[in-house]
C-alpha positions as CSV (number, residue, x, y, z in Angstrom):
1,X,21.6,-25.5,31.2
2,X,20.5,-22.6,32.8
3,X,20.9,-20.1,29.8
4,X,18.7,-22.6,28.2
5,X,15.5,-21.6,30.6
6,X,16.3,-18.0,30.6
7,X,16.2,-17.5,26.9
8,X,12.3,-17.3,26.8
9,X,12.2,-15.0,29.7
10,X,15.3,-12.5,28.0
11,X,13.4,-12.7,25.0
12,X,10.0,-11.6,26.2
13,X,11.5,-9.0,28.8
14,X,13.4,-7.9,25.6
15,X,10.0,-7.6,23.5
16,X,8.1,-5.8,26.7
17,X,11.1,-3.0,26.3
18,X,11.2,-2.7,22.8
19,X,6.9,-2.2,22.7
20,X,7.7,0.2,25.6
21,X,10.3,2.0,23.6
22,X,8.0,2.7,20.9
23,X,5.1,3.5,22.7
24,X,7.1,6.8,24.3
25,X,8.3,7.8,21.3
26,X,4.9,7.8,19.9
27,X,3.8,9.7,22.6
28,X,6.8,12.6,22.4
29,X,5.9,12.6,18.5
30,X,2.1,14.2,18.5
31,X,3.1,16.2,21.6
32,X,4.4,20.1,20.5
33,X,6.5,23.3,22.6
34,X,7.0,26.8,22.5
35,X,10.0,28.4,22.6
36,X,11.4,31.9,23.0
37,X,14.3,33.8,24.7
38,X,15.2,32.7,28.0
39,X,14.8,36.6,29.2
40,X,11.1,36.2,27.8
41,X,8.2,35.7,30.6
42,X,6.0,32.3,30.2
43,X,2.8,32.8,28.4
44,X,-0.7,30.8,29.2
45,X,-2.1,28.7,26.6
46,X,-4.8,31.6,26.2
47,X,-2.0,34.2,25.5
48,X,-0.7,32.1,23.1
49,X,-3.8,31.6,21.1
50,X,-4.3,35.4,21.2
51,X,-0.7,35.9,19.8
52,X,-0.8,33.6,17.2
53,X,-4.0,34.7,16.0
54,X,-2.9,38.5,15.9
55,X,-5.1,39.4,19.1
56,X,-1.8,39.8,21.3
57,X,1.5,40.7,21.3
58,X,4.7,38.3,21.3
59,X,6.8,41.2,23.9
60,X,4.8,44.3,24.2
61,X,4.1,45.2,20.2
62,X,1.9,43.6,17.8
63,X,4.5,42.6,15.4
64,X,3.7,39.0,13.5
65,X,7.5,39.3,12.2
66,X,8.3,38.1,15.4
67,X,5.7,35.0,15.6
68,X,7.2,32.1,13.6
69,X,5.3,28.8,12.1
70,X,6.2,26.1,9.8
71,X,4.7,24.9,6.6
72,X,1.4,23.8,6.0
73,X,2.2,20.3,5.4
74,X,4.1,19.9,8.2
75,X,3.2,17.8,11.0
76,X,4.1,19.9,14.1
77,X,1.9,22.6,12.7
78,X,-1.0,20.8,12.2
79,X,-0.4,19.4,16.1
80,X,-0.1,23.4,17.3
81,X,-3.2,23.9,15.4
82,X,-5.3,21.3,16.5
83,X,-4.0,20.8,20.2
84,X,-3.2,24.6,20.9
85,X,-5.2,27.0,18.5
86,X,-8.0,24.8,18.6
87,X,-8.4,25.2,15.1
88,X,-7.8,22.9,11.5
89,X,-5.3,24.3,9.4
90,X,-8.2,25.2,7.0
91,X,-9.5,27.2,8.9
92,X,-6.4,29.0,10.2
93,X,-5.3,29.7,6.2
94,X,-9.6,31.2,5.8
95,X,-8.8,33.5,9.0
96,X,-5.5,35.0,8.0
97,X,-6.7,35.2,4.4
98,X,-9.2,37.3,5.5
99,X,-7.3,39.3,8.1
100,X,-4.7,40.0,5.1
101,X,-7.4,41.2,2.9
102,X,-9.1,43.2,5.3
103,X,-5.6,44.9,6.2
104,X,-6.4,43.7,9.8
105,X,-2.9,41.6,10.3
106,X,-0.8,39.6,8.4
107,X,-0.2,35.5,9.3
108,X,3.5,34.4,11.4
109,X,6.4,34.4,9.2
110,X,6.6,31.0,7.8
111,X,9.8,29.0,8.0
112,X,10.9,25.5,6.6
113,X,11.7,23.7,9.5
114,X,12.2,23.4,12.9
115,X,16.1,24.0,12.9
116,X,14.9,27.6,10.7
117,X,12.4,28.3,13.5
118,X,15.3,28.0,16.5
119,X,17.9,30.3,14.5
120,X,15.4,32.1,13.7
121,X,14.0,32.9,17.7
122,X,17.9,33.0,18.4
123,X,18.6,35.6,16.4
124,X,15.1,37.6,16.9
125,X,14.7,39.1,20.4
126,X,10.9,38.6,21.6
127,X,9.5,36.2,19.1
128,X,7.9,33.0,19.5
129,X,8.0,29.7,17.8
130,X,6.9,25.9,18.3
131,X,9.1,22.8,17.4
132,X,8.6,18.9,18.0
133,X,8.5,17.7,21.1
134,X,11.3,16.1,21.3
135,X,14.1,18.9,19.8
136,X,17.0,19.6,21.3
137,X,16.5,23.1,22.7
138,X,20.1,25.7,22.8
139,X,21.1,27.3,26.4
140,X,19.6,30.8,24.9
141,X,15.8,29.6,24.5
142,X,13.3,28.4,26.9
143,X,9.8,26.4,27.2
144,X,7.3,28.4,28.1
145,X,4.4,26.0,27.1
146,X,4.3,22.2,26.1
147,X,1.3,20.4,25.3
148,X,2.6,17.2,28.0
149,X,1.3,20.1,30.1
150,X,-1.8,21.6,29.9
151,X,-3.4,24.2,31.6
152,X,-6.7,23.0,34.1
């Protein structure tokens, strides 16, 4: 008898939790870090911009071999862009296109994926990358900027 009136109660507490379930995970999916070497020092969301648009320097040079992005069509990049840059991805390709033909700087090294971009900051002392959210980060890298967490 009793199951009887706590069905309707289960099931909607059940609902409540599943909406609430999907609304985090929406969240955690537009939301993008940075990663490096754990040895590396944390950067400001202004250094950041300034490295990834070839005005600063990922550890001390002005190498771009050491900055790292994903494709165009991927989603994370277009998030960094847009919630870290500041700029479309339009008009990130117009600014490197014209860097690289002016012989002012050359764009990040482009990699396929986010599991690319981590072996690729593993093996690679001093560079940068950004990756989802929600990835699982190795021992040997570090956060050192999320957008959950942004600068006042």
């Amino acid at each position: 008898m009793l199951i009887k009136y706590l069905r309707l109660p289960i099931f909607i507490l059940f609902l409540w939790l599943s909406a609430l379930n999907c609304y985090a995970v929406q969240v955690y999916k537009d939301e993008v870090i940075v990663v490096t070497h754990v040895q590396s020092r944390d950067l400001s969301l202004q250094q950041i911009k300034k490295i990834y648009l070839g005005m600063g320097t990922s550890k001390g040079g002005s190498n771009n071999n050491l900055i790292t992005t994903l494709p165009h069509q991927n989603r994370t990049r277009t998030l960094f862009n847009v919630k870290i840059i500041g700029l479309t991805e339009a008009r990130i390709r117009s600014f490197w296109a014209q860097m690289r033909f002016s012989g002012r700087g050359k764009p990040p090294v482009e990699l396929e994926n986010p599991e690319m971009v981590i072996e690729y900051v593993l093996k690679n002392n001093g560079s940068i990358g950004y990756l989802p959210y929600n990835t699982v980060i190795p021992a040997q890298l570090k956060v050192i900027y999320s957008t959950m967490v942004r600068d006042g």
